[in-house]
BABALUM-587519 format. One line per 2 residues: their letters; for each residue z, y, x negated of N, C-alpha, C, O. Coordinates in nm, 2 decimals. Atoms other than C-alpha are relative to their C-alpha. Layout:
a> Z,Y,X,Z,Y,X,Z,Y,X,Z,Y,X | ...
//
This chain:
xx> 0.09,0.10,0.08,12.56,17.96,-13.81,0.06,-0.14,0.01,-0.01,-0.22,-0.06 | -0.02,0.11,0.08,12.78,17.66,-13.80,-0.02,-0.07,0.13,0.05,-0.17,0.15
xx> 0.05,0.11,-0.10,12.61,17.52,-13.46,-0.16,-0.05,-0.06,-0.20,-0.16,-0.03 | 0.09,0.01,0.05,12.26,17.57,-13.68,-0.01,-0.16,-0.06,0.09,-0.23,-0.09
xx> 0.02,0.15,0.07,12.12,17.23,-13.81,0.00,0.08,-0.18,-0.01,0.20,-0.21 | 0.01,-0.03,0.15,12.13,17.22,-14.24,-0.11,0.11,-0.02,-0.10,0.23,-0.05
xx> 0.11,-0.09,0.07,11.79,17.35,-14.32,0.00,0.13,0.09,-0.06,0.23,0.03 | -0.03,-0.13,0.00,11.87,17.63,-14.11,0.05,0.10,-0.05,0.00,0.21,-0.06
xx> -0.09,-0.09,0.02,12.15,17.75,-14.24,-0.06,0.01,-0.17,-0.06,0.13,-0.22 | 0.05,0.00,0.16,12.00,17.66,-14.64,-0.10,0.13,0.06,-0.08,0.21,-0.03
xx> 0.13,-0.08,0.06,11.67,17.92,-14.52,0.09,0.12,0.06,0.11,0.22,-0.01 | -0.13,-0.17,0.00,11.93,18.22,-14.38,0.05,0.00,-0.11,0.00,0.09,-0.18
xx> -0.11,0.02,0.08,12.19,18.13,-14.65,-0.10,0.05,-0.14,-0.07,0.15,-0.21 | 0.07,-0.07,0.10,11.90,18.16,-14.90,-0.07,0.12,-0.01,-0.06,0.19,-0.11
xx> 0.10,-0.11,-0.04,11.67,18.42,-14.79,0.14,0.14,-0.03,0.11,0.24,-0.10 | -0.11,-0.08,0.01,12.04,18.63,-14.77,0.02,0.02,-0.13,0.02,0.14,-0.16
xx> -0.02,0.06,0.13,12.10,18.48,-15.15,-0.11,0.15,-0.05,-0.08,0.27,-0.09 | 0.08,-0.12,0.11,11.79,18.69,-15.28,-0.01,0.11,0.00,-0.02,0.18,-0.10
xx> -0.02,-0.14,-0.02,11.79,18.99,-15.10,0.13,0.09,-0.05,0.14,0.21,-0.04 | -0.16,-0.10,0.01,12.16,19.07,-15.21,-0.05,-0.01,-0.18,-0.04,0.10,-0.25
xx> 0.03,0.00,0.11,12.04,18.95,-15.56,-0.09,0.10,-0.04,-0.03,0.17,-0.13 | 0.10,-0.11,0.01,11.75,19.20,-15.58,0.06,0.12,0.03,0.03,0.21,-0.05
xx> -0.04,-0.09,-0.03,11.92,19.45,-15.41,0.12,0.07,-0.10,0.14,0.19,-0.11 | -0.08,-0.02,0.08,12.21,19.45,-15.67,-0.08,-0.01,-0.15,-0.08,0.10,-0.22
xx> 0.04,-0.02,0.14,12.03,19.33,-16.02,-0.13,0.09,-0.03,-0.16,0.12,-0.15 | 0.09,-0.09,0.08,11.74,19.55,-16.00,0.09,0.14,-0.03,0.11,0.16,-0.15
xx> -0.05,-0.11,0.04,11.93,19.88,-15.99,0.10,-0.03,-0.11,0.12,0.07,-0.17 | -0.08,0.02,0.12,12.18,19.73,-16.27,-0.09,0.00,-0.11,-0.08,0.06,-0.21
xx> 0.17,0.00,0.13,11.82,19.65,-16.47,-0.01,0.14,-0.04,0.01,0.20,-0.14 | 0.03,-0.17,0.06,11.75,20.00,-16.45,0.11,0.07,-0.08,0.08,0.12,-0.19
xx> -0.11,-0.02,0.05,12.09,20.09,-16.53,0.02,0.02,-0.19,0.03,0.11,-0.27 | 0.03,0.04,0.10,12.08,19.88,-16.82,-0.09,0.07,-0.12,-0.07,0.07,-0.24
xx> 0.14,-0.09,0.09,11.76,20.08,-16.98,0.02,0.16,0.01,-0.07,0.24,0.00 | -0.02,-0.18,-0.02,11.94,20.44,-16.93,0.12,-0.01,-0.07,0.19,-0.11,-0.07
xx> -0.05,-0.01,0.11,12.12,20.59,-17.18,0.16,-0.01,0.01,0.23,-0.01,-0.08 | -0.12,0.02,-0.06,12.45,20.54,-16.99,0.06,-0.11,0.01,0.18,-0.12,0.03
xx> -0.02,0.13,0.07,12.43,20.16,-17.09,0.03,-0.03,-0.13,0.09,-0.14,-0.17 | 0.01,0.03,0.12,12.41,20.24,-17.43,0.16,0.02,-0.11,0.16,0.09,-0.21
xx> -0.11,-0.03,0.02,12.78,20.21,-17.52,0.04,-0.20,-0.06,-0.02,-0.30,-0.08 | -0.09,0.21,0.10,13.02,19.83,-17.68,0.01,-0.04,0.16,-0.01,-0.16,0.17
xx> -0.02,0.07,-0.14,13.08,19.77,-17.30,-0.11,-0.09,0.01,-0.10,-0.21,-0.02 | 0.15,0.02,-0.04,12.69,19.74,-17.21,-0.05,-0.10,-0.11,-0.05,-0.23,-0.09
xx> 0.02,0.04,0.16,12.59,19.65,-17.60,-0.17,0.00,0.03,-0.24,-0.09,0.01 | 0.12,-0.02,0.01,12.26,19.80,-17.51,-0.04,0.05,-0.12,-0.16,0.05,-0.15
xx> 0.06,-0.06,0.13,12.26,19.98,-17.86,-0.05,-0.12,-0.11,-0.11,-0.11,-0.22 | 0.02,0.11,0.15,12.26,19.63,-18.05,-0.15,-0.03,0.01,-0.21,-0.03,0.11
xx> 0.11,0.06,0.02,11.94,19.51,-18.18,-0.03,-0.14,-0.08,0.05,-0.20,-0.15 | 0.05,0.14,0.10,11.77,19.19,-18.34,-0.06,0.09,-0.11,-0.12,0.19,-0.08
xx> 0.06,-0.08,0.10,11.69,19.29,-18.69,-0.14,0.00,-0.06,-0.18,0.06,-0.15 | 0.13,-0.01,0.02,11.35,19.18,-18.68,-0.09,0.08,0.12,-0.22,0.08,0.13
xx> 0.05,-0.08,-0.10,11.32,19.40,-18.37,-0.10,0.16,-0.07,-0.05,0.25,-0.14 | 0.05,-0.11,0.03,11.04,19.65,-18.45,0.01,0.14,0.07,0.00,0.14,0.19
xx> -0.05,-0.17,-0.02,11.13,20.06,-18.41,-0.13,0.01,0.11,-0.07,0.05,0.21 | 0.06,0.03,-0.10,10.83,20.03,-18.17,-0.05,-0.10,0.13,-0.16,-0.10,0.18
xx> -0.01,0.12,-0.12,10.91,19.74,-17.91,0.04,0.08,0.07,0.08,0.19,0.05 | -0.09,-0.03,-0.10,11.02,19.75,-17.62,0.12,0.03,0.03,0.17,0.13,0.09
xx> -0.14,-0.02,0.03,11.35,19.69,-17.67,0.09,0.06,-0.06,0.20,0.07,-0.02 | -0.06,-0.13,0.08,11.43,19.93,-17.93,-0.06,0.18,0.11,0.02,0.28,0.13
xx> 0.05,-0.13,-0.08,11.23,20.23,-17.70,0.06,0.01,0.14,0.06,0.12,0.20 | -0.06,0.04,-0.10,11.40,20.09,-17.42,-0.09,0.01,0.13,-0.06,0.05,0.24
xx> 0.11,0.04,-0.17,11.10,20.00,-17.17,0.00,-0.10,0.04,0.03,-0.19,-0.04 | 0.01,0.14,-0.08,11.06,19.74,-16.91,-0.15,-0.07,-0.08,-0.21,0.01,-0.14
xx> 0.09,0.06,0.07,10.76,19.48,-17.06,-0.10,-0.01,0.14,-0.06,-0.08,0.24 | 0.04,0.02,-0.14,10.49,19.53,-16.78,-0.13,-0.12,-0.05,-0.23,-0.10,-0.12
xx> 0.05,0.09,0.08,10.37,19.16,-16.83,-0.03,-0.07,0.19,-0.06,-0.19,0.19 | 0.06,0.05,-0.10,10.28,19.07,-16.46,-0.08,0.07,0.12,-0.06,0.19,0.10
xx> 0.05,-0.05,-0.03,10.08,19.18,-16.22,0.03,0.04,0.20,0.12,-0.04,0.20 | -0.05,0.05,-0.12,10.17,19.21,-15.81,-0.01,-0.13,0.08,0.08,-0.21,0.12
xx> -0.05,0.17,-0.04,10.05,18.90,-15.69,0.07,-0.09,-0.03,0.12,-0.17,0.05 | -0.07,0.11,0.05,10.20,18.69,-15.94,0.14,0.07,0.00,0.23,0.01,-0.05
xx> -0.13,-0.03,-0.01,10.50,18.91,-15.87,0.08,-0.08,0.15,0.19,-0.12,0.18 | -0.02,0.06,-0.21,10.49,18.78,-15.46,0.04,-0.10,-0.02,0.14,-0.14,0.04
xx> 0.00,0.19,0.05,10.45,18.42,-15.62,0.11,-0.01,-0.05,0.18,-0.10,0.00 | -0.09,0.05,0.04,10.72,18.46,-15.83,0.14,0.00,0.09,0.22,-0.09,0.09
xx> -0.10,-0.03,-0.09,10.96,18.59,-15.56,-0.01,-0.13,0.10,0.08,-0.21,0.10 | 0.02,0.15,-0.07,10.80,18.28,-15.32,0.10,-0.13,-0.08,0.19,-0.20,-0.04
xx> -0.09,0.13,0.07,10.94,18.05,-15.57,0.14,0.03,0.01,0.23,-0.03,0.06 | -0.15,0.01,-0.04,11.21,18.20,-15.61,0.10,-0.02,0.13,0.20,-0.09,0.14
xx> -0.06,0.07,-0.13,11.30,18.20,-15.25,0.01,-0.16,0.01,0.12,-0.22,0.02 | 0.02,0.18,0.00,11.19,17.81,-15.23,0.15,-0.09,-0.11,0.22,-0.19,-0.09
xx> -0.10,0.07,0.03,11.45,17.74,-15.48,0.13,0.05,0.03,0.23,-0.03,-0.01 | -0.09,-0.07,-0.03,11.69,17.93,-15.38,0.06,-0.09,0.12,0.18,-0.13,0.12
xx> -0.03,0.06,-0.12,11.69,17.75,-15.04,0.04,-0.12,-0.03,0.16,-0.17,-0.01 | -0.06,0.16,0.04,11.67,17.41,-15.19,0.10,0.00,-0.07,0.15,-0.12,-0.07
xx> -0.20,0.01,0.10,12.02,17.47,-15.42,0.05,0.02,0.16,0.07,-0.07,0.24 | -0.12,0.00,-0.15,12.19,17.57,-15.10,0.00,-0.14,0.08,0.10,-0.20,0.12
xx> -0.03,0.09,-0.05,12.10,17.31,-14.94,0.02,-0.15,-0.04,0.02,-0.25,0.03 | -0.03,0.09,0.12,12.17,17.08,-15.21,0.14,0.01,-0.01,0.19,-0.10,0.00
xx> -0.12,-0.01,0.07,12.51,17.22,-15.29,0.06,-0.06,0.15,0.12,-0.16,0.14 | -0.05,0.07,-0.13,12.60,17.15,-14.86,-0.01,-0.12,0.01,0.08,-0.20,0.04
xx> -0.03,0.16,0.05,12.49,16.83,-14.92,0.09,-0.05,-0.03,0.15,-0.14,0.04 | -0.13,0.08,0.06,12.72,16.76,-15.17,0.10,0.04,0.05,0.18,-0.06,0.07
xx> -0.15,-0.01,-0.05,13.02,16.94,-15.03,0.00,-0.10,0.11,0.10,-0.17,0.11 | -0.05,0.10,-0.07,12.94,16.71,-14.70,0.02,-0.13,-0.05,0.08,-0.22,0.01
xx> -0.02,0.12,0.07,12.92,16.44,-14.93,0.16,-0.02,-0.03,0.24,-0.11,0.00 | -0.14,0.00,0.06,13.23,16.53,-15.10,0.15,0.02,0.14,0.27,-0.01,0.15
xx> -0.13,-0.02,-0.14,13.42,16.61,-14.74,0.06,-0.16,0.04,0.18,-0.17,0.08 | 0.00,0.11,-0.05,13.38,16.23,-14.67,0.07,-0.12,-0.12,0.08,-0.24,-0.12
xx> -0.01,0.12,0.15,13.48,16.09,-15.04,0.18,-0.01,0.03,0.24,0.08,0.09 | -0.11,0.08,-0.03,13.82,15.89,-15.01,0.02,-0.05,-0.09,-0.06,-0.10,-0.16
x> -0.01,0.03,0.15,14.03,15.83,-15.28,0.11,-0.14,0.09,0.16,-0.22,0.02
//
């Protein structure tokens, strides 16, 4: 990658970024919501005390609050920013490679 021009390496570098992300925090999500979480480590047993005995959060379910498309969308975005920090952050380190004290 380090003959690639910038915005190459930002849309691998990102695209890599989410897939390791998804790949690792969904199965900890799930994790999280099984009874093997529910220990002082995790601190899945704590609650807010205005949490109702039938939320989510006390029954321990996911909130199914979107739908697939707007799931694609949100993933798009996420990708899109994902790319633009990376290539944001190389920015600044070449910025910062060149700063002279």
């Amino acid at each position: 990658m380090a003959g690639w021009r910038k915005w190459q390496q930002a849309v691998a570098a990102g695209a890599l970024f989410l897939v390791v992300l998804i790949a690792v925090q969904w199965p900890f999500a799930d994790f999280l919501q099984s009874p093997a979480a529910r220990n002082a480590l995790f601190g899945s047993t704590y609650l807010d005390y205005n949490q109702s005995p039938q939320g989510y959060a006390a029954t321990y379910r996911f909130v199914p609050f979107e739908t697939t498309s707007e799931f694609r969308n949100g993933m798009a975005i996420a990708l899109g920013c994902s790319i633009v920090s990376i290539w944001l952050g190389m920015s600044a380190g070449d910025w910062l490679k060149r700063v002279r004290r």
